[in-house]
N, C-alpha and C positions, 0 to 999 in steps of 0.2 A: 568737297573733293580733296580729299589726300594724297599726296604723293607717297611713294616708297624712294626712299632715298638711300643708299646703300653706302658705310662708310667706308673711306680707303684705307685699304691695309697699310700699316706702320711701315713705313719706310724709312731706312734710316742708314741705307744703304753708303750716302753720300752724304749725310751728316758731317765725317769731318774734315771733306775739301769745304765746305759752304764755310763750315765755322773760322777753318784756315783762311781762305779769304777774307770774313769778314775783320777777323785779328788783323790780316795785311794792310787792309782798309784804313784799319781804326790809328794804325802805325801811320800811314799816310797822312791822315787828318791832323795827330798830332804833330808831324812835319812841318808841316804846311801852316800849321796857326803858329808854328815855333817862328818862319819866317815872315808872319804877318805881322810879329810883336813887335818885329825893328823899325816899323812903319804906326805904333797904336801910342796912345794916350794912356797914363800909367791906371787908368780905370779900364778900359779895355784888356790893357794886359793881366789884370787882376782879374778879370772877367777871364780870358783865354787861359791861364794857367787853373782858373778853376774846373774847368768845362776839359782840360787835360787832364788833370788827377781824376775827373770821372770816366773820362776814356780808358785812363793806366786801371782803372777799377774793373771795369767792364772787359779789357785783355785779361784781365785774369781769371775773371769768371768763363769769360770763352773758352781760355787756354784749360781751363777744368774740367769744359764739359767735354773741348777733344778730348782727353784723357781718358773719360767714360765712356763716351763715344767708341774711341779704340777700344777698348778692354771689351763692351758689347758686343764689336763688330766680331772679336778676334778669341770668344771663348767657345 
């Protein structure tokens, strides 16, 4: 017994509020582990500034794909 499963059309409508937030997000997170340093053991904080420089990595892969995101949205 198979089903027919029917896929959803590409939506991509809202692409780049989602991805905005997610960049806001990810600003956030690195806030907040910035004020969790003044409180960490210098191996934690090594820990938290690494796990930042991969968040600052990931804001700029989001901040790229708004960019395509818009130009898609908007041609």
């Amino acid at each position: 017994m198979s089903k027919d499963y029917k896929s959803k059309p590409d939506d991509r409508s809202d692409n780049v509020e989602k991805l905005q937030s997610m960049v806001q997000d990810t600003i956030e997170n690195i806030e907040e582990a910035h004020e969790t340093m003044k409180f960490s053991s210098e191996e934690e904080k090594q820990k938290i500034q690494e796990k930042n420089k991969r968040r600052e990595q990931s804001i700029k892969g989001m901040r790229a794909e708004i960019k395509d995101e818009y130009n898609y949205n908007n041609d």
